[in-house]
BALOBA-1460 file (C-alpha; in Angstrom, 3 decimals):
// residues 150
<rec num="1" residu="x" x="0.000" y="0.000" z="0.000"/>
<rec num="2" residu="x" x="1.487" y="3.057" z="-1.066"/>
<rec num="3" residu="x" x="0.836" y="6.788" z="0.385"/>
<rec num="4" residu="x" x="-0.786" y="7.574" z="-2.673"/>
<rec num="5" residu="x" x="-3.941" y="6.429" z="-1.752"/>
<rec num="6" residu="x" x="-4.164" y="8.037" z="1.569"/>
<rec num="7" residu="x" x="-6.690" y="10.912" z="1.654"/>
<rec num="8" residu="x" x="-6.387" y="14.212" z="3.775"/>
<rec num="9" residu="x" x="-9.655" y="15.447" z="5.646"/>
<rec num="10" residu="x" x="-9.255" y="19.326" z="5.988"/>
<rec num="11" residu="x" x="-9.929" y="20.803" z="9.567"/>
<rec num="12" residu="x" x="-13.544" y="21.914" z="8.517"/>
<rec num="13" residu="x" x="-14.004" y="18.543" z="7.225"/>
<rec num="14" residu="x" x="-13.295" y="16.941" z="10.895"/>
<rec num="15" residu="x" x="-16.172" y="17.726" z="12.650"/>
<rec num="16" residu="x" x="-19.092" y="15.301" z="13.710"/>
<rec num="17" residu="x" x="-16.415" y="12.547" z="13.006"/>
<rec num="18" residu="x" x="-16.832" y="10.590" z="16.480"/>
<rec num="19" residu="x" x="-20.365" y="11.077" z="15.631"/>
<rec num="20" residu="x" x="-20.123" y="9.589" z="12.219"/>
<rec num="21" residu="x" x="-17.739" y="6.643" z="13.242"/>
<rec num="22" residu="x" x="-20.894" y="5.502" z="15.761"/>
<rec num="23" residu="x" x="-23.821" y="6.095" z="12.975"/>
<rec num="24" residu="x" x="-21.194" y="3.984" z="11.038"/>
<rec num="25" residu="x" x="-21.153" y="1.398" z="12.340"/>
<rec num="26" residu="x" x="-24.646" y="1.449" z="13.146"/>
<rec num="27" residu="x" x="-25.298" y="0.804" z="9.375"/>
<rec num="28" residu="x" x="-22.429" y="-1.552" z="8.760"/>
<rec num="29" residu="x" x="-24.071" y="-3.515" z="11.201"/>
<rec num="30" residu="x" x="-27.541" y="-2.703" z="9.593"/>
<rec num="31" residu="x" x="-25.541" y="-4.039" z="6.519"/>
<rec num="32" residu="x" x="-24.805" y="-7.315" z="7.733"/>
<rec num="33" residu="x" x="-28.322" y="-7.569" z="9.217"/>
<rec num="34" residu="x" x="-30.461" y="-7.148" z="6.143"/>
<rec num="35" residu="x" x="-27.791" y="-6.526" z="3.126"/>
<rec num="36" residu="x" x="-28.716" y="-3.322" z="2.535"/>
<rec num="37" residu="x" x="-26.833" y="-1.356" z="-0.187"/>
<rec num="38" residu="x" x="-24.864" y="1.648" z="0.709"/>
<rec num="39" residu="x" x="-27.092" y="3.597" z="-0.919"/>
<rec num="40" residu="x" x="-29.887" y="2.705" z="0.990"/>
<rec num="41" residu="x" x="-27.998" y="2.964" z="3.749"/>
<rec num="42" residu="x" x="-27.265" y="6.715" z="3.193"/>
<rec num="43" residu="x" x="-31.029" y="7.272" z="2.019"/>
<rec num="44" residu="x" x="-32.241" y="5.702" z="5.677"/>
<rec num="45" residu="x" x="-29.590" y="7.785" z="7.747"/>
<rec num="46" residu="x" x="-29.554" y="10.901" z="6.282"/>
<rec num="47" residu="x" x="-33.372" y="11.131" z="6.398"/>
<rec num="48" residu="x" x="-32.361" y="11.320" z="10.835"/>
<rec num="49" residu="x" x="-32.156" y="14.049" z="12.850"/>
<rec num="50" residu="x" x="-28.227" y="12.843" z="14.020"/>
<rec num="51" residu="x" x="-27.508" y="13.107" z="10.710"/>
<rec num="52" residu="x" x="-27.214" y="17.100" z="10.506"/>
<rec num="53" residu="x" x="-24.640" y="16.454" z="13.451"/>
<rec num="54" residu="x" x="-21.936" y="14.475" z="11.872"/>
<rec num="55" residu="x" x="-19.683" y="14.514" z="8.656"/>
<rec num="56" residu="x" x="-22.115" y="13.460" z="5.473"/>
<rec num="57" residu="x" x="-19.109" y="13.100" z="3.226"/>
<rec num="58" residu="x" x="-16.887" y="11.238" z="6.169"/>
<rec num="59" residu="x" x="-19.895" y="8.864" z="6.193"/>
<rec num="60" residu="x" x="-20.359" y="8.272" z="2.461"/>
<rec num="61" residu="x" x="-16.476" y="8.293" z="1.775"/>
<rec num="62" residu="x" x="-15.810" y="5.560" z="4.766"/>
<rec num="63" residu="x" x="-19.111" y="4.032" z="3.739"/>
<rec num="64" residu="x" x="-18.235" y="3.060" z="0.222"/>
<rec num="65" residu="x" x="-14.800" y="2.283" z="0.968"/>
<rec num="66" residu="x" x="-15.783" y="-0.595" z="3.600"/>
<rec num="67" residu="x" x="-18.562" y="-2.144" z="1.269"/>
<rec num="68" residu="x" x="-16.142" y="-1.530" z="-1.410"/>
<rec num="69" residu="x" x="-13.842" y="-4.213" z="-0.172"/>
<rec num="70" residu="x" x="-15.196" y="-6.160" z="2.442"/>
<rec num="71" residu="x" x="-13.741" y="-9.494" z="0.916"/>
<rec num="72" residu="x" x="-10.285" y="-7.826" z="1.281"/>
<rec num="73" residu="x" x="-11.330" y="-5.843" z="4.780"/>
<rec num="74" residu="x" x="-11.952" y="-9.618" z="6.070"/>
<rec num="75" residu="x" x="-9.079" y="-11.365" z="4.866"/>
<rec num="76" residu="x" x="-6.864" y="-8.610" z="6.748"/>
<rec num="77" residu="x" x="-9.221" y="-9.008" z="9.490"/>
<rec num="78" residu="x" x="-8.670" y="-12.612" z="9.587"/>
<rec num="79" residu="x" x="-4.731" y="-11.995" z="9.097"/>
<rec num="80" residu="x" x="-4.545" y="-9.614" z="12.602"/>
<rec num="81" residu="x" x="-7.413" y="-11.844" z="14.296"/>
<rec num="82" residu="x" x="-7.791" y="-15.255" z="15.961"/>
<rec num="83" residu="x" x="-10.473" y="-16.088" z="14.042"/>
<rec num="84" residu="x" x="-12.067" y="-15.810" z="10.307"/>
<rec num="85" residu="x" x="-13.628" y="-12.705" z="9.974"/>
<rec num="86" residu="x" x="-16.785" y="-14.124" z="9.395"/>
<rec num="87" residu="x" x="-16.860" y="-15.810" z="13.000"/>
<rec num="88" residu="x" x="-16.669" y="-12.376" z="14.371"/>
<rec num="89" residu="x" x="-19.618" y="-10.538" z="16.314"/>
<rec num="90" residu="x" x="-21.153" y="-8.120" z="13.774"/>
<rec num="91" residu="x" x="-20.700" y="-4.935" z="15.937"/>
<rec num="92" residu="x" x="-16.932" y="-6.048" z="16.321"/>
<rec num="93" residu="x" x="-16.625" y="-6.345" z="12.596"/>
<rec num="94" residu="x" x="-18.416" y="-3.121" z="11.770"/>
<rec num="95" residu="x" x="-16.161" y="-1.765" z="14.311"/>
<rec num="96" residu="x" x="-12.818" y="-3.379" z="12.817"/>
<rec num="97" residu="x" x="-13.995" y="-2.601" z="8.879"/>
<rec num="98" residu="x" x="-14.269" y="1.248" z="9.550"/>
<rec num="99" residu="x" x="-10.604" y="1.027" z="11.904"/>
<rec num="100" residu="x" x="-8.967" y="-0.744" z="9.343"/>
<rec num="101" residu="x" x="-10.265" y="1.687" z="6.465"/>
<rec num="102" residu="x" x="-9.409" y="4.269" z="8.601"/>
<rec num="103" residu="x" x="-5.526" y="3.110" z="8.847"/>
<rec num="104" residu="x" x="-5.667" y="2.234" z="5.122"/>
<rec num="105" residu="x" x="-6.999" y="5.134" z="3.822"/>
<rec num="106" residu="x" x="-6.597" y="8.079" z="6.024"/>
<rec num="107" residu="x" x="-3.430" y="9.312" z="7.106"/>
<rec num="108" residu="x" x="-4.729" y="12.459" z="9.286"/>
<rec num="109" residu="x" x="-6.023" y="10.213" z="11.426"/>
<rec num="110" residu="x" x="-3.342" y="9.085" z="13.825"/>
<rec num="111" residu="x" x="-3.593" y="5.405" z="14.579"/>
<rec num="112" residu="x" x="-4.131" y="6.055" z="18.793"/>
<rec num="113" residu="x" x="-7.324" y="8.360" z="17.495"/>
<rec num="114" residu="x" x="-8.558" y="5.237" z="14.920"/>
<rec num="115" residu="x" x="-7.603" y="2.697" z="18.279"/>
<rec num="116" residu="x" x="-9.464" y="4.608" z="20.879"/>
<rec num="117" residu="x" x="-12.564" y="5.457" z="19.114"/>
<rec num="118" residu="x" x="-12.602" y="2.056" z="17.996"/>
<rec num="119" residu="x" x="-12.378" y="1.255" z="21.557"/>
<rec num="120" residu="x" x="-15.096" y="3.803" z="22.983"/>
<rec num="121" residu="x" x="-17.405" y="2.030" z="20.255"/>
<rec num="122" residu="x" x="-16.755" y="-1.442" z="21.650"/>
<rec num="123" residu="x" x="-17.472" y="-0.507" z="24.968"/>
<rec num="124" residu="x" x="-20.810" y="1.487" z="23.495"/>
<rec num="125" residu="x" x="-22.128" y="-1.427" z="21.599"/>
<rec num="126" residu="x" x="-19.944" y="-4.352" z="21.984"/>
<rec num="127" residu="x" x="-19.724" y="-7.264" z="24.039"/>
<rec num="128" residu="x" x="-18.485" y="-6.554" z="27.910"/>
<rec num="129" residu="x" x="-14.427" y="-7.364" z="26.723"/>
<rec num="130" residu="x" x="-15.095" y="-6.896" z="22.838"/>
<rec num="131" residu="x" x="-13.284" y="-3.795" z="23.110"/>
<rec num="132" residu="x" x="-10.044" y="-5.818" z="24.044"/>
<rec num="133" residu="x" x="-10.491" y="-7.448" z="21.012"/>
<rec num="134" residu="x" x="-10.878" y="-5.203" z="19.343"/>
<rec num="135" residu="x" x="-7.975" y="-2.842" z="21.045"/>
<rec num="136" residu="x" x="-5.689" y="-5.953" z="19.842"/>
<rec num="137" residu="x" x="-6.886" y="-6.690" z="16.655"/>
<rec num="138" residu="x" x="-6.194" y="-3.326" z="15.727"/>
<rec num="139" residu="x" x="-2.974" y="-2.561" z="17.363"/>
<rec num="140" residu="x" x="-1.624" y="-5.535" z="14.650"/>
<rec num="141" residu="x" x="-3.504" y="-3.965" z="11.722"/>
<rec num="142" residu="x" x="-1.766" y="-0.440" z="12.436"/>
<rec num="143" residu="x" x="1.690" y="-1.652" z="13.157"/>
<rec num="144" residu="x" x="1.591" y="-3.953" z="10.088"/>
<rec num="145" residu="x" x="-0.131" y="-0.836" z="7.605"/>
<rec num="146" residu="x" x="2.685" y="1.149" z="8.987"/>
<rec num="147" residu="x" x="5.372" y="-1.153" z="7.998"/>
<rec num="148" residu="x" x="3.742" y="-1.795" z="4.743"/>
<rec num="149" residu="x" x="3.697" y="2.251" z="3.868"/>
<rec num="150" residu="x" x="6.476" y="3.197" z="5.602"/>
């Protein structure tokens, strides 16, 4: 993976993003639920009230880029976890997809920010030590992104 593809969110850009991490993975979880498309995905959340508080294109960009390449998402899942990806607890994956995305494709995002939201999420909506998981799973994935850029 080179730098290339590595996006930059501008300052004004930034806002609502805890926000839009959580209605995130709301959806990705939706997704895995009832296979709904991305773009109904957008049509359902945008239509909420939360919506006018986070980052619309933070959500659409992430969004895209996780049911993009969820195939590829799972294999590196599977690489940095103790299990197939598709043995995980949904929230967990919807959790992991948007970290790993995060790592992959955003490089204003410091890894500790990507690590402890990821974290905070867990604990939100995840199992009572999912977040451990979760902590670990992604403490490989940034180490190993790293080495692969760097």
């Amino acid at each position: 993976m080179s730098g290339d593809n590595k996006q930059s969110i501008s300052g004004s850009d930034r806002k609502g993003r805890r926000g839009t991490r959580r209605m995130l993975v709301q959806a990705l979880y939706q997704h895995q639920m009832t296979g709904h498309s991305g773009d109904e995905l957008i049509a359902q959340y945008s239509a909420t009230t939360e919506f006018r508080r986070v980052n619309r294109d933070y959500f659409e960009a992430l969004l895209d880029k996780v049911l993009s390449d969820t195939e590829a998402l799972d294999a590196l899942l599977s690489d940095f976890a103790d299990r197939p990806a598709d043995q995980l607890d949904p929230i967990e994956r919807a959790i992991l997809w948007v970290g790993v995305t995060e790592l992959q494709h955003y490089a204003d995002v410091p890894a500790s920010v990507v690590i402890n939201e990821a974290i905070e999420l867990c604990k939100t909506f995840g199992a009572e030590d999912g977040h451990r998981f979760v902590n670990a799973v992604l403490d490989k994935a940034a180490t190993a992104l790293q080495k692969q850029s760097g």
